[in-house]
C-alpha positions as CSV (number, residue, x, y, z in Angstrom):
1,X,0.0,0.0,0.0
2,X,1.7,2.7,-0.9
3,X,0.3,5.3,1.7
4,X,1.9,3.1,4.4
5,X,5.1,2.4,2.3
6,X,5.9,5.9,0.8
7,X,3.5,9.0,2.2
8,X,3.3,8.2,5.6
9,X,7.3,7.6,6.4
10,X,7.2,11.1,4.6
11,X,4.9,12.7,6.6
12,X,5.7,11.3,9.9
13,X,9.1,13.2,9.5
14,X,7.6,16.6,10.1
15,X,5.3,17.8,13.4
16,X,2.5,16.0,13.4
17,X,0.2,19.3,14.1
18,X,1.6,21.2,11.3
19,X,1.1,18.3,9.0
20,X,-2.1,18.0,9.9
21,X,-3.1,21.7,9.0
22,X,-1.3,21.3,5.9
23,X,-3.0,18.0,4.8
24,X,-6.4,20.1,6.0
25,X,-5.4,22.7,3.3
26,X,-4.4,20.4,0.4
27,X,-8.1,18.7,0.5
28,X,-9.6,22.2,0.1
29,X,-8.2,21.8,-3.2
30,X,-10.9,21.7,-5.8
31,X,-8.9,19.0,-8.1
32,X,-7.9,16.7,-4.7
33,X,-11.2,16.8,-4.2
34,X,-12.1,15.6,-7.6
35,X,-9.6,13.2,-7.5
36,X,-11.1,11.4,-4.0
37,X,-14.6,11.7,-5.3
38,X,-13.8,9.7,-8.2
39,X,-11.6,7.0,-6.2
40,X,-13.3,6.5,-3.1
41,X,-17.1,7.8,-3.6
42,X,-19.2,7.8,-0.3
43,X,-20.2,4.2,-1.1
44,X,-23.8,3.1,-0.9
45,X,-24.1,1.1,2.5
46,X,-27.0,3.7,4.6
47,X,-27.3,2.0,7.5
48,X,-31.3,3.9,7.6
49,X,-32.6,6.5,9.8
50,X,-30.4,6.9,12.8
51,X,-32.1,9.6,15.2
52,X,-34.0,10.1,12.7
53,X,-30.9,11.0,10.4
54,X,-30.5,9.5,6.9
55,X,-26.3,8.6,6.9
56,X,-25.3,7.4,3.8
57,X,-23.4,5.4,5.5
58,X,-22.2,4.9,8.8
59,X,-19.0,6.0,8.6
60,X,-17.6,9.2,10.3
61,X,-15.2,11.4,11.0
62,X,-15.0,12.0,14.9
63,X,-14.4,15.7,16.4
64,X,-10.8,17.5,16.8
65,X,-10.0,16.9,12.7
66,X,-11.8,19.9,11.6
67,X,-12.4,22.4,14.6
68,X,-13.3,25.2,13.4
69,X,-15.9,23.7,10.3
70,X,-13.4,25.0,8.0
71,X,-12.2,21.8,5.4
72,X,-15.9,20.2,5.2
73,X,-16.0,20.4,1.5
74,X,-12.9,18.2,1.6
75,X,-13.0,16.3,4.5
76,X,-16.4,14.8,2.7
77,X,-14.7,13.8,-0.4
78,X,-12.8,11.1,1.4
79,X,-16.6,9.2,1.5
80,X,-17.4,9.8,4.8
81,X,-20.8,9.4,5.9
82,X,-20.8,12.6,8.3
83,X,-18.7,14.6,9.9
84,X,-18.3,16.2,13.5
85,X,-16.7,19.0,13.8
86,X,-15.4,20.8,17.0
87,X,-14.9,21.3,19.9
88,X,-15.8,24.3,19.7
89,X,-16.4,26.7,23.0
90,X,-18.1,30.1,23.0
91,X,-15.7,32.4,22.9
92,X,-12.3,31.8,20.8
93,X,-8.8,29.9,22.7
94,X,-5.3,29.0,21.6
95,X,-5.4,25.6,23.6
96,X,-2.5,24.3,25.2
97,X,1.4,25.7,24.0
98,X,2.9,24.2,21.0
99,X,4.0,20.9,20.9
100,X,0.7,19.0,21.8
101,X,0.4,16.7,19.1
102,X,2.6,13.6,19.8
103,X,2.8,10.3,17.1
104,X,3.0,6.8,19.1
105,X,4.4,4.7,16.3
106,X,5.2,1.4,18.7
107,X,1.7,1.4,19.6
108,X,-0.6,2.9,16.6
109,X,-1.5,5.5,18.6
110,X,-1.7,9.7,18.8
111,X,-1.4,11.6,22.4
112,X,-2.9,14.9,22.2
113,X,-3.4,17.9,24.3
114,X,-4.8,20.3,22.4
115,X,-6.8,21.8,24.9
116,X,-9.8,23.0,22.5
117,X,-7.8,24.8,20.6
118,X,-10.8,26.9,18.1
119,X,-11.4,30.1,16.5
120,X,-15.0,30.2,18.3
121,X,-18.5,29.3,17.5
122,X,-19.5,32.5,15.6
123,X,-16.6,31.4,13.2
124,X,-17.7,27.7,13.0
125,X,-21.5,29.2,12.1
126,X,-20.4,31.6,9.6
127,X,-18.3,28.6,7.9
128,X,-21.2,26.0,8.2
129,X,-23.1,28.8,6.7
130,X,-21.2,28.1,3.2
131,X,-21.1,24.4,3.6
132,X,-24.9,23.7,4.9
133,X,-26.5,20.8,2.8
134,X,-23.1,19.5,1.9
135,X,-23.0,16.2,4.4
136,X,-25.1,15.2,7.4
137,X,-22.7,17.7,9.8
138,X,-22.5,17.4,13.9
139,X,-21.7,19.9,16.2
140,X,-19.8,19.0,19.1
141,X,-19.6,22.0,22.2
142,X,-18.3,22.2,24.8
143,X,-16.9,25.1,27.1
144,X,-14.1,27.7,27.7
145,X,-11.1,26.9,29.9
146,X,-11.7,30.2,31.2
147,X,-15.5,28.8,32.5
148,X,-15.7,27.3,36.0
149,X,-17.9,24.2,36.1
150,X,-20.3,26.0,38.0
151,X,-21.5,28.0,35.1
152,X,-20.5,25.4,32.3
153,X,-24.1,25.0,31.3
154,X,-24.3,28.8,29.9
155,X,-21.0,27.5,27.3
156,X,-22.9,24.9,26.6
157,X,-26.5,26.4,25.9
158,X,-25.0,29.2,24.0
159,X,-22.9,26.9,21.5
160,X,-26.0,24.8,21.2
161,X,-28.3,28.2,20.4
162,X,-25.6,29.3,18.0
163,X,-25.4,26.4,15.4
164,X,-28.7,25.0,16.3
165,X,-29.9,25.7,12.3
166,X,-26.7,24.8,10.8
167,X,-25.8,20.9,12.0
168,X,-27.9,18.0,12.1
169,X,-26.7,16.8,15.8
170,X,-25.0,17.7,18.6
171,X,-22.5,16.3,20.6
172,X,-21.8,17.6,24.1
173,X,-18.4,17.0,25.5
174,X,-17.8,16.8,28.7
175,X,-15.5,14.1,28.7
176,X,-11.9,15.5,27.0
177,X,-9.1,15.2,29.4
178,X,-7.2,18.2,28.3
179,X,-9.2,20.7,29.7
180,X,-8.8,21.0,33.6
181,X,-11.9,19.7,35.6
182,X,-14.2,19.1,32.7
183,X,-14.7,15.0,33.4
184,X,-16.3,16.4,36.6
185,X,-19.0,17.3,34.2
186,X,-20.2,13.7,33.7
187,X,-20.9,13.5,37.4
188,X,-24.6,13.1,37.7
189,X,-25.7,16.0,39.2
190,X,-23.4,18.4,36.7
191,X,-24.3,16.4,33.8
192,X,-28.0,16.6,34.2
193,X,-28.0,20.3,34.9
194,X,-26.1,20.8,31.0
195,X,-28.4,18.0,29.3
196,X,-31.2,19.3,30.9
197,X,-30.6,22.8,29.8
198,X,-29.9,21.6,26.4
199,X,-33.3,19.8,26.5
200,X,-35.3,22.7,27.5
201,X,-34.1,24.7,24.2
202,X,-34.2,21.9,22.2
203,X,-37.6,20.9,22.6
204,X,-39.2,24.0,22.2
205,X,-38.6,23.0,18.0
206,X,-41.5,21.1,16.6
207,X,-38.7,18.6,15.5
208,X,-35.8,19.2,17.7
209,X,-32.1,18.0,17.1
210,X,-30.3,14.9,18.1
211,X,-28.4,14.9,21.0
212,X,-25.5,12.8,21.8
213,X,-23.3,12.3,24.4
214,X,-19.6,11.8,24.6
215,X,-17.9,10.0,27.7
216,X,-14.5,9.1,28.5
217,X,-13.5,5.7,28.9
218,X,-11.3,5.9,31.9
219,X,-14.8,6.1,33.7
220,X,-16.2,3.1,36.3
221,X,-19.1,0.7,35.6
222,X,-21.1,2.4,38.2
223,X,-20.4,6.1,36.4
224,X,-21.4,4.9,33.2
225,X,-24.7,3.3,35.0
226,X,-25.2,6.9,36.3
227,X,-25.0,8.5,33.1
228,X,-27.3,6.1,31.5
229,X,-29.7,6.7,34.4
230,X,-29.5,10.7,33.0
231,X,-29.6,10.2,29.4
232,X,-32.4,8.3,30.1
233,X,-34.2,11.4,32.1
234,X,-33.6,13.6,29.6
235,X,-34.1,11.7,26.8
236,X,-30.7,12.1,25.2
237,X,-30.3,10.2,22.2
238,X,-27.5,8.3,22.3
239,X,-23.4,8.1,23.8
240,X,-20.1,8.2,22.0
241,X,-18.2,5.8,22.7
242,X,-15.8,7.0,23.8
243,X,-13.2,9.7,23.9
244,X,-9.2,9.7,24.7
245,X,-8.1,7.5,27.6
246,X,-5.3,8.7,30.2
247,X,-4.3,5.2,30.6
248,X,-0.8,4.2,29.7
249,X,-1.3,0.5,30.1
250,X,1.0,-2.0,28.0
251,X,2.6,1.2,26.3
252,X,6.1,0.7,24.3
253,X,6.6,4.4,22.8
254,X,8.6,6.4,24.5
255,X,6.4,9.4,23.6
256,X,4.1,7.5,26.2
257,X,5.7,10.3,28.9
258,X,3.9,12.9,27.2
259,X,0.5,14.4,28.8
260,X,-3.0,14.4,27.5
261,X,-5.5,11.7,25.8
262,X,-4.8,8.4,24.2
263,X,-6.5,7.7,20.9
264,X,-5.8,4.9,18.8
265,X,-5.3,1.5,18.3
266,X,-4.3,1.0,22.1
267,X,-8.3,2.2,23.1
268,X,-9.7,-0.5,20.7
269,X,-10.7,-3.0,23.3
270,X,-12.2,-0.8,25.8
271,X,-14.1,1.1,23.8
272,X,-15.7,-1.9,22.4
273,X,-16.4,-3.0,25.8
274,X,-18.2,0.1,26.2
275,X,-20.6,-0.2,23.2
276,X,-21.2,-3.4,24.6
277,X,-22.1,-2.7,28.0
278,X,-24.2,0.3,26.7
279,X,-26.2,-1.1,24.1
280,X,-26.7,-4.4,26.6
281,X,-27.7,-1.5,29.5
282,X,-29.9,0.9,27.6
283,X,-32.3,1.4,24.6
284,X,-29.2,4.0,23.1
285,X,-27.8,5.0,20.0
286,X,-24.4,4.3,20.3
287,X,-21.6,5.7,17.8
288,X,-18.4,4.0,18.3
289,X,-14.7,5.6,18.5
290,X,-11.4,4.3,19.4
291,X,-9.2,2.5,17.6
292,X,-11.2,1.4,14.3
293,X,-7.7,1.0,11.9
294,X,-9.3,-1.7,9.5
295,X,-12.7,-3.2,8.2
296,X,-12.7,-6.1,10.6
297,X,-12.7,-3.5,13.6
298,X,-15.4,-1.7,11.9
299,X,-16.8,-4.6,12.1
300,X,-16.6,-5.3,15.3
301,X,-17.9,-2.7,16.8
302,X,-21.0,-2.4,14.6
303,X,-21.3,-6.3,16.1
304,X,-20.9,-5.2,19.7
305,X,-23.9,-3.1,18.8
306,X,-22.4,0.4,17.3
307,X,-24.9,2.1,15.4
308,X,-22.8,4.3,13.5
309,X,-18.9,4.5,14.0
310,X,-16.2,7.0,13.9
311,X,-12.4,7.6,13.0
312,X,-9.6,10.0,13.1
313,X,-6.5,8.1,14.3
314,X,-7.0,4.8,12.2
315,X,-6.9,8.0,9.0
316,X,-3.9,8.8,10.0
317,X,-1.8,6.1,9.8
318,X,-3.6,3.7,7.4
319,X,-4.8,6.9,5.1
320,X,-7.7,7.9,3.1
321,X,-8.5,5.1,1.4
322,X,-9.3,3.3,5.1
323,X,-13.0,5.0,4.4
324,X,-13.6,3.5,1.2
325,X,-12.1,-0.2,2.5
326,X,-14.7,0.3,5.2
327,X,-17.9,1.3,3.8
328,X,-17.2,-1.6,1.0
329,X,-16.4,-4.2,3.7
330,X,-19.8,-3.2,5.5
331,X,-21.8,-3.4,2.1
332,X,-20.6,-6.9,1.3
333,X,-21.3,-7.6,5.1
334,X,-24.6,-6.1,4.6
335,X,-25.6,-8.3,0.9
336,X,-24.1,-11.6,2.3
337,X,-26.8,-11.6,5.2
């Protein structure tokens, strides 16, 4: 494969955060885009209405790729079936200093710290202003470092009020390790106060807007049994599962030192446990995250009861074509039933 063999060596020799932004820029390119259109096409595997959604297909891009909703156009020409863009907090932030980006190579995997680093949610609405209608689009909020927890819920309505007309979902983060004291936010008495709030707004629409949930997996059996008894009482529609871990467990990179959240092929197995437990535990959507590098994990977490799934680190190290590979694996899946 000759991403694997050639690009990636290449462009695993340069800082993986300024690679990314320049890869983000090269898709905005009307003739790359043209070029992934023709060769990997957003395949034909809709897995039907999902909250009342029509994917056409079940494939997505999870938050942090495209923060600021500002390579859509692009980002969709790889085939995905949606894309989530965010985090993005109220009022604009740099994030955590330069270097936060960090490549595991021993272990498949990606530390980051970003911190959500984003221009804002007025800029993410005036760019989802030029791309609305493009692909099914969520919104995932959450709230400035600058915010105590007691008055997170105010970030969090006002990023839901801003881009309430211009995304089809929304994803409320509470759950990112990189931003001090937010995973308090999925204790139950925090997290109801936000989802509640949400639910208020949201309701008052004569069809109101998905709502999902995303949770860390560092989290115990009896937390996650809380937070199903909430999203239950508020009738959220479903968890992401999951976010970065903090773990460090069975580790080999020495880039392991480095602070912030896990993603890759190391969280495969616990998130999978996850969409297990939850779908087993609750009548929830579940998307599934973490660690989805080939077809057979796709498949595997559609098995353990994913509804829909998402990646970002598996793109990175097996490429662009992983979409395509994916969404054709699930339609031959699909037609040999």
């Amino acid at each position: 494969m000759i991403y694997k063999s050639a690009i990636r060596p290449l462009l695993f020799r340069f800082d993986a955060e300024t690679i990314h932004e320049r890869v983000n820029t090269l898709l905005d390119k009307g003739a790359v885009q043209a070029f992934f259109r023709t060769f990997a096409g957003r395949g034909n595997d809709a897995p039907g209405k999902v909250m009342g959604l029509n994917f056409p297909n079940p494939v997505g891009l999870a938050a942090g790729f495209d923060k600021n909703a500002e390579h859509l156009e692009g980002l969709s020409s790889l085939g995905f079936g949606f894309i989530e863009v965010g985090t993005v907090t109220p009022r604009p932030q740099p994030g955590n200093p330069r270097p936060r980006l960090f490549r595991l190579r021993g272990d498949q995997a990606i530390i980051n710290r970003m911190g959500f680093n984003n221009k804002g949610v007025e800029y993410a609405l005036e760019r989802l202003k030029l791309s609305r209608g493009k692909c099914i689009v969520g919104g995932n909020i959450g709230k400035n470092k600058t915010t105590d927890n007691e008055n997170a819920v105010g970030d969090y309505l006002y990023c839901f009020r801003t881009l309430y007309d211009y995304v089809d979902y929304f994803t409320v983060n509470v759950s990112s390790p990189n931003t001090p004291g937010l995973r308090a936010l999925q204790d139950k008495e925090a997290l109801h106060k936000i989802l509640n709030s949400l639910q208020d707004y949201n309701q008052g629409f004569n069809k109101p807007k998905p709502v999902l949930l995303k949770i860390a997996p560092d989290i115990s059996r009896d937390a996650l049994d809380e937070i199903l008894e909430v999203t239950g009482e508020n009738a959220i529609n479903g968890i992401i599962a999951t976010n970065t871990t903090i773990s460090r467990d069975g580790l080999v990179s020495p880039e392991k030192e480095q602070q912030g959240g896990l993603s890759g092929r190391p969280l495969f197995k616990v998130s999978t446990d996850f969409i297990r437990y939850i779908k087993e535990n609750s009548k929830l959507v579940v998307v599934g995250a973490g660690g989805i590098f080939s077809p057979g994990d796709a498949l595997e977490k559609i098995k353990a009861g994913a509804d829909l799934i998402q990646i970002y680190t598996g793109l990175i190290y097996q490429g662009p074509f992983l979409v395509r590979r994916i969404v054709r694996a699930l339609k031959k899946t699909a037609v040999s039933k």
